[in-house]
C-alpha positions as CSV (number, residue, x, y, z in Angstrom):
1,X,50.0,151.2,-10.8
2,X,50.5,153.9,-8.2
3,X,48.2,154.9,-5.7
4,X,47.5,158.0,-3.6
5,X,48.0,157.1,0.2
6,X,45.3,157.6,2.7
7,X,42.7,156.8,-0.3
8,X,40.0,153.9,-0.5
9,X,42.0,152.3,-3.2
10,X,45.4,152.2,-1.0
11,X,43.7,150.9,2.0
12,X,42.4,148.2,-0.2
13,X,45.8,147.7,-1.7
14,X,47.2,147.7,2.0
15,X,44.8,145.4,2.9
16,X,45.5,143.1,0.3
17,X,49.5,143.3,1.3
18,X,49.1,142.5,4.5
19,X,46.6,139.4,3.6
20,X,49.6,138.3,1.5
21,X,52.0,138.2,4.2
22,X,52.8,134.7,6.3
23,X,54.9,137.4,8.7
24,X,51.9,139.7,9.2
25,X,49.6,136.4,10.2
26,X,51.7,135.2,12.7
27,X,53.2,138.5,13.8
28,X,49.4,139.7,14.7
29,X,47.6,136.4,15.9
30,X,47.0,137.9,18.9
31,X,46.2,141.0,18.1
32,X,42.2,142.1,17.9
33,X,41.6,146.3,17.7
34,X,40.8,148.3,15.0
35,X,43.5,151.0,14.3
36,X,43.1,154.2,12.4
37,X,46.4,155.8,11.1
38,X,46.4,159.8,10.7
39,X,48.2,161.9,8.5
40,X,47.9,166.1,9.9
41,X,47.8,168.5,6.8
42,X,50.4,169.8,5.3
43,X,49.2,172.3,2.1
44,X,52.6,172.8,0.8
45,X,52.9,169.3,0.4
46,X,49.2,168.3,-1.1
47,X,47.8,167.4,1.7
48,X,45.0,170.1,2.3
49,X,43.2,168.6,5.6
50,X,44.4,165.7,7.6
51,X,43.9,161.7,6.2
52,X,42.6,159.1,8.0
53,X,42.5,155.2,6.8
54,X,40.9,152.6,9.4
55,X,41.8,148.8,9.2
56,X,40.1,146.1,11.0
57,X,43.2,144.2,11.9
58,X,42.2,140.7,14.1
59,X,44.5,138.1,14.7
60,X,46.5,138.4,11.9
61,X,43.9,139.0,9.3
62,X,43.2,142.5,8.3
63,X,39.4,142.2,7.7
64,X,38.8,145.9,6.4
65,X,40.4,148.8,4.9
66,X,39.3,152.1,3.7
67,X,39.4,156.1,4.4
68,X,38.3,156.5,8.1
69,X,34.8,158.5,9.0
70,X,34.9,161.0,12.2
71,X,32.9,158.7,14.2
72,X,35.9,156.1,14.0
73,X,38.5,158.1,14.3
74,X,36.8,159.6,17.6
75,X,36.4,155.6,18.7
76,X,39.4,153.8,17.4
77,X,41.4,152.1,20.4
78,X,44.2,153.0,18.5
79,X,45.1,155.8,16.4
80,X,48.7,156.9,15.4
81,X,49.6,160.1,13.4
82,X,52.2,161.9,12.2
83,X,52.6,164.3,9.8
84,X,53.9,164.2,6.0
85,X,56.8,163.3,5.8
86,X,57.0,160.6,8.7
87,X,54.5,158.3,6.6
88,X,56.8,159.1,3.3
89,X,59.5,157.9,5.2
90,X,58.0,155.1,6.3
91,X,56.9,153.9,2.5
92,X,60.0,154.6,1.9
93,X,61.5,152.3,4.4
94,X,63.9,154.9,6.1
95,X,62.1,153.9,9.6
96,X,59.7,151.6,11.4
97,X,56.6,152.3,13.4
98,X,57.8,151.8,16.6
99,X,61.1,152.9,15.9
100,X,59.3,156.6,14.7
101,X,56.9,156.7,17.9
102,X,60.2,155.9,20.5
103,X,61.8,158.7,18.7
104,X,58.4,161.3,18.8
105,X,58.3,161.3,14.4
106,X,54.7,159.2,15.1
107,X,52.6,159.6,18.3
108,X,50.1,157.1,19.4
109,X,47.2,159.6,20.0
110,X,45.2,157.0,21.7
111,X,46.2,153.2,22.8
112,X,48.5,151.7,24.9
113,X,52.1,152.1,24.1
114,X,52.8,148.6,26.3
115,X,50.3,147.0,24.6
116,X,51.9,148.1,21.4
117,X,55.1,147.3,22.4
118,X,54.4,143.3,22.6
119,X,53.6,143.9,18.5
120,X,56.8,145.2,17.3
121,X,57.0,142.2,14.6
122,X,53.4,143.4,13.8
123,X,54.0,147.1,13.4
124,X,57.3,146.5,11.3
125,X,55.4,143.8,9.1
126,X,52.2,146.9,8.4
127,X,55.0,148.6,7.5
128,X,56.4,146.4,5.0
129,X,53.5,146.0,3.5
130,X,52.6,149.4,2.9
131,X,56.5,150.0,1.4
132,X,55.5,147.0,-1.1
133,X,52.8,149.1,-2.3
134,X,53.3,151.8,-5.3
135,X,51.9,154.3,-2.9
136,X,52.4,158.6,-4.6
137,X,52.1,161.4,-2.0
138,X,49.8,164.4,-4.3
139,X,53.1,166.5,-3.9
140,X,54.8,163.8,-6.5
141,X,52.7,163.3,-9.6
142,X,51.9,159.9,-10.8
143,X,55.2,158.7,-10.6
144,X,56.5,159.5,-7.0
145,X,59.7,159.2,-5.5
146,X,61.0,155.4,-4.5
147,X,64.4,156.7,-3.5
């Protein structure tokens, strides 16, 4: 069944992805900060105000998952956005976190970019996941594009 990204019921399908995945585990052991991901508005495309999600990722296990509130989004130690059609990209597996922030399609907005760095495997492996999941953009229907 699809699902609309940046919802409550993709972050829990995210969640449950990444949960799933022996690569994610051991890519992220190390890793211990919350992270909230950002999508800016785009009206033309469905998106009428920016979309936040906030996952509680700690060594390897992502313990929560759901539509970010302003408070956390003000306090994440890590938040990356970009805008539309970056994170359709990226479901659609056309490029990789890190890969989109070296070449300015992502931006970390706040974090450290050498921290991040050491969690390549990590990043690519979120991403993964989120391409496994039947994830629809409002701009596509219930069907949405899996080119």
């Amino acid at each position: 069944m699809a699902v609309e990204i940046f919802t409550d019921a993709w972050a829990q399908e995210w969640k449950d992805e990444l949960n799933r995945s022996e690569k994610y585990q051991k890519a992220g052991r190390t890793w211990e900060w919350p992270l909230v991901l950002l999508m800016e508005a785009d009206p033309d495309k469905g998106i009428e105000a920016d979309r936040a999600v906030y996952v509680d990722l700690y060594h390897g296990e992502c313990r929560e998952a759901r539509v970010a509130t302003a408070e956390e989004i003000a306090r994440a130690s890590y938040v990356v956005k970009a805008d539309v059609d970056t994170w359709r990209d990226l479901r659609d597996g056309k490029i990789e976190a890190i890969g989109a922030m070296l070449r300015g399609r992502m931006s970390l907005a706040r974090g450290s970019m050498l921290v991040m760095a050491r969690y390549v495997a990590a990043a690519n492996e979120l991403t993964h996941a989120v391409a496994r999941i039947h994830t629809v953009f409002p701009d596509e229907g219930l069907e949405g594009s899996r080119e």
